[in-house]
C-alpha positions in Angstrom: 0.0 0.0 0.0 1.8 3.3 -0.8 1.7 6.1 1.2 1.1 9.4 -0.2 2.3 13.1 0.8 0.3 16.0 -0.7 2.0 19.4 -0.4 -0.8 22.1 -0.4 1.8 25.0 0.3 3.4 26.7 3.9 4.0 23.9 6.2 0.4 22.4 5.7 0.7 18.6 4.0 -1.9 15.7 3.9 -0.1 12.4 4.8 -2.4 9.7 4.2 -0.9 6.2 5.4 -2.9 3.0 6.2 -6.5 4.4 5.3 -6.1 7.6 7.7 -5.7 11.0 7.0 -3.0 13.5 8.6 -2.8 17.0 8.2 0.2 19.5 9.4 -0.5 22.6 10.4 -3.4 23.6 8.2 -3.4 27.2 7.1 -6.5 27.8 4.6 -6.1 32.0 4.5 -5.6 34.4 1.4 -3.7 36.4 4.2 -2.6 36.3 7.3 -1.5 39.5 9.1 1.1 41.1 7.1 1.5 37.8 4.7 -0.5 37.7 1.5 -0.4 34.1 -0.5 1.9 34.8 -3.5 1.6 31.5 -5.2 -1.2 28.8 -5.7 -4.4 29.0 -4.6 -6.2 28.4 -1.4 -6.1 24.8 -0.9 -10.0 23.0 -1.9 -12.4 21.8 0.4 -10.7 18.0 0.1 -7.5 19.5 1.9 -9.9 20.0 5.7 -10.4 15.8 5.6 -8.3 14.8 8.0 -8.8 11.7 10.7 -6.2 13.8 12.8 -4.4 16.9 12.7 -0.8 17.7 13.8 0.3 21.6 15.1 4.0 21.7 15.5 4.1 25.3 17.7 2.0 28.7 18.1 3.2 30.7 15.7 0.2 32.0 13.6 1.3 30.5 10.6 1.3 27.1 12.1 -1.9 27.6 14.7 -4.2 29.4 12.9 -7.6 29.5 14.7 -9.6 30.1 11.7 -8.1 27.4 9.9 -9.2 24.9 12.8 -12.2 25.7 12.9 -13.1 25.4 9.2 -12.1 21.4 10.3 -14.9 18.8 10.5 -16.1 18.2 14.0 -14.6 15.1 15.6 -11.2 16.0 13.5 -8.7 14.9 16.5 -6.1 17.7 17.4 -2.5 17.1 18.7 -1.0 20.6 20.0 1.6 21.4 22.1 1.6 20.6 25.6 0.3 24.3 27.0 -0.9 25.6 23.8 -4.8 26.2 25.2 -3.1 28.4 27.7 -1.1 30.2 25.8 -3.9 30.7 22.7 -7.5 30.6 24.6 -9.4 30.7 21.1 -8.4 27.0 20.9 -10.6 26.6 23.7 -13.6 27.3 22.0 -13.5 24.5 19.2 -15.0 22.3 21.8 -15.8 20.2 18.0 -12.4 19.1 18.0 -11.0 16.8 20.5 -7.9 18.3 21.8 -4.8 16.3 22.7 -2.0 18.6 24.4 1.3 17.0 23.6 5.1 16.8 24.1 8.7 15.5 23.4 8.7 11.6 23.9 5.2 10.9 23.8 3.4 8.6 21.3 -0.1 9.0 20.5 -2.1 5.9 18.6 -4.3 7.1 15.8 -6.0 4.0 14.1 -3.2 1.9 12.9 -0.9 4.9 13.1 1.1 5.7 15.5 2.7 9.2 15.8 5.6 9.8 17.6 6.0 13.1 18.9 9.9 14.7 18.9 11.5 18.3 19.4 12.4 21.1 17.3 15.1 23.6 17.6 12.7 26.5 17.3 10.9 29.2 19.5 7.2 27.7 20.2 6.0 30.7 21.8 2.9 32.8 20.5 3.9 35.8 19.4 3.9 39.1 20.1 5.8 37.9 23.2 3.5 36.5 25.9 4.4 34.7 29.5 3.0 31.6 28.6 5.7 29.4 26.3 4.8 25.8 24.8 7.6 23.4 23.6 8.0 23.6 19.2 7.5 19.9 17.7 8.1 17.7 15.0 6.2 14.4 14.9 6.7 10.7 12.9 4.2 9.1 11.4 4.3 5.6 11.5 2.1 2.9 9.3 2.9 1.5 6.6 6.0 4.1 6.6 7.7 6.0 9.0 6.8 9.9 7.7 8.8 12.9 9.8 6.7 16.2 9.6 9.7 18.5 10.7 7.7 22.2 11.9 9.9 24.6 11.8 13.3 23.7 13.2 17.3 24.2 13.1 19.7 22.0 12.6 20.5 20.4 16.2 23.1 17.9 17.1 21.0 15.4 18.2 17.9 15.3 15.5 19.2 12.3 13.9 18.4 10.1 17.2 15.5 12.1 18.4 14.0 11.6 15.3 15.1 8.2 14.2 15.2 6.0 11.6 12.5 7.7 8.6 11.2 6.7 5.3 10.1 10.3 4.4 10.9 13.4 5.5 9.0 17.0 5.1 11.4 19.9 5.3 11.3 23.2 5.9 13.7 24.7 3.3 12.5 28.7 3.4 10.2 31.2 5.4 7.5 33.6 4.7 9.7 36.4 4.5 13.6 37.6 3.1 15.9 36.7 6.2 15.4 33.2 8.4 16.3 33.7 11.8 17.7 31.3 14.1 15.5 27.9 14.8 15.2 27.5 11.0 16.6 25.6 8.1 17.3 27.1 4.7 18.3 24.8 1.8 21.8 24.4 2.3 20.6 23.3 6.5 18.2 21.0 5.0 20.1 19.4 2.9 22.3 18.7 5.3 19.5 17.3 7.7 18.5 15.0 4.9 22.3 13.8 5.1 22.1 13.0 8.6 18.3 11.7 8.5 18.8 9.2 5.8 15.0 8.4 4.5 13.9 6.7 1.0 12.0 9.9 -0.1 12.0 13.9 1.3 9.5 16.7 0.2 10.8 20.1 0.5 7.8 22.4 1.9 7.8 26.1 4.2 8.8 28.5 1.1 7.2 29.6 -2.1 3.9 30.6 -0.6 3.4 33.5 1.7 5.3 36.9 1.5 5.2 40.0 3.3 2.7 42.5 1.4 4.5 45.3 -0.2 7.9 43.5 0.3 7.3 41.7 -3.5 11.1 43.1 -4.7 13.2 42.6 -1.6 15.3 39.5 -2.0 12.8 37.6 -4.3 14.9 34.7 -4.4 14.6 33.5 -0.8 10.9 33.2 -2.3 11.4 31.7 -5.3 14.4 29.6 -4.9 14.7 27.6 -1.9 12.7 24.2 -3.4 15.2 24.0 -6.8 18.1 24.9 -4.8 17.6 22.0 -2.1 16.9 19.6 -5.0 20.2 20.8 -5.8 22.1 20.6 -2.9 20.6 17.4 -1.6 22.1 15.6 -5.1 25.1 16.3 -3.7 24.9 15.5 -0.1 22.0 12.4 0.2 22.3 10.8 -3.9 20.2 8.3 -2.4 17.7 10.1 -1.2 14.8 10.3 -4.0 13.5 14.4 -3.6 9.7 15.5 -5.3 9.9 18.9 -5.1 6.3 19.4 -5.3 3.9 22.2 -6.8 0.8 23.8 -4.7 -1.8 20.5 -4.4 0.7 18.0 -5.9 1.7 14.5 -4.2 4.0 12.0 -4.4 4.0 8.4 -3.6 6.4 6.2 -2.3 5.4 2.2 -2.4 5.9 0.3 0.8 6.1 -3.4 1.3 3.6 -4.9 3.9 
């Protein structure tokens, strides 16, 4: 049975592995704040199926309310361990069970199992608040072992926290010209996939959200970063087979049972 990874732009993918749907940090808006969507359109209505959805930290373009609540009721919700706290408005989708999760734990999901590991990032909500909650990455596992990455930098340790992988979704860009620490750029990912080893890797986190008004300033960090880790990943995982994906596109990879 294969599983298959549609990339519907940002950080927000459907993994769908042993007859159940996963989503990552769904963001359905035209704009957010200061970001306007640049390239493809707002994902369709098929993109809100999901038997559970994963939020890898607070930041609005990972938790956005809106986006949650446009879920079907009953859609199961793994956040951050303090994220209610730290974003009230998630308390009010009392459709969605909620699941407050950290580093370590494992959470069964029909015949998936998703294992839950950390980021190098800052999870707060921003503007600055007093209430922080840990960023995440999570593994997939069924009929292959998927690793939805967040946002994150490269850290010593990510090899072993996250462990052995079959596919892994990378953050290769941002939403705006300069990445700040806790994230990966190209040449970072790339050197992630190295370390990470899996069968297949889908670059994601660029090519989709950019500041309004800011349309000139660096365009490359906006255009570039999904050809240039295709690029750079040739050279430092050859086995590593990379799809780097347009806006609703998937890719397959086959798994023996």
């Amino acid at each position: 049975m294969p599983v298959e990874i549609t990339w519907w732009g940002h950080a927000t993918c459907t993994i769908e592995d042993s007859n159940t749907r996963v989503l990552t940090d769904p963001l359905f808006a035209r704009r957010l704040a200061h970001l306007r969507r640049r390239r493809g359109p707002v994902p369709p209505a098929e993109a809100r199926r999901a038997d559970v959805v994963l939020v890898s930290h607070l930041h609005a373009d990972h938790l956005h309310l809106p986006s949650l609540a446009a879920l079907a009721p009953g859609t199961r919700l793994l956040v951050p361990r303090g994220a209610p706290r730290a974003v009230p408005g998630l308390r009010r989708l009392r459709q969605l069970p909620l699941t407050e999760v950290a580093a370590g734990d494992e959470v069964r999901i029909g015949e998936l199992l998703v294992r839950v590991v950390p980021a190098q990032h800052d999870g707060r909500r921003l503007p600055v608040g007093p209430h922080r909650s840990p960023a995440l990455g999570y593994v997939v596992e069924g009929g292959a072992r998927t690793y939805f990455a967040g946002d994150t930098g490269l850290f010593d340790a990510m090899a072993e926290e996250v462990g052995p992988v079959d596919v892994a979704l990378l953050p290769v860009g941002g939403w705006g010209p300069y990445l700040g620490e806790g994230h990966l750029d190209a040449g970072r990912a790339a050197r992630a996939l190295a370390r990470l080893a899996p069968r297949m890797a889908v670059p994601v986190h660029y090519g989709t959200y950019w500041p309004i008004g800011m349309d000139a300033v660096r365009p490359h960090e906006f255009h570039a970063p999904g050809d240039e880790f295709v690029r750079l990943a040739a050279s430092a995982a050859p086995r590593v087979a990379v799809h780097r994906l347009g806006h609703g596109q998937s890719a397959r990879l086959e798994v023996a049972r």
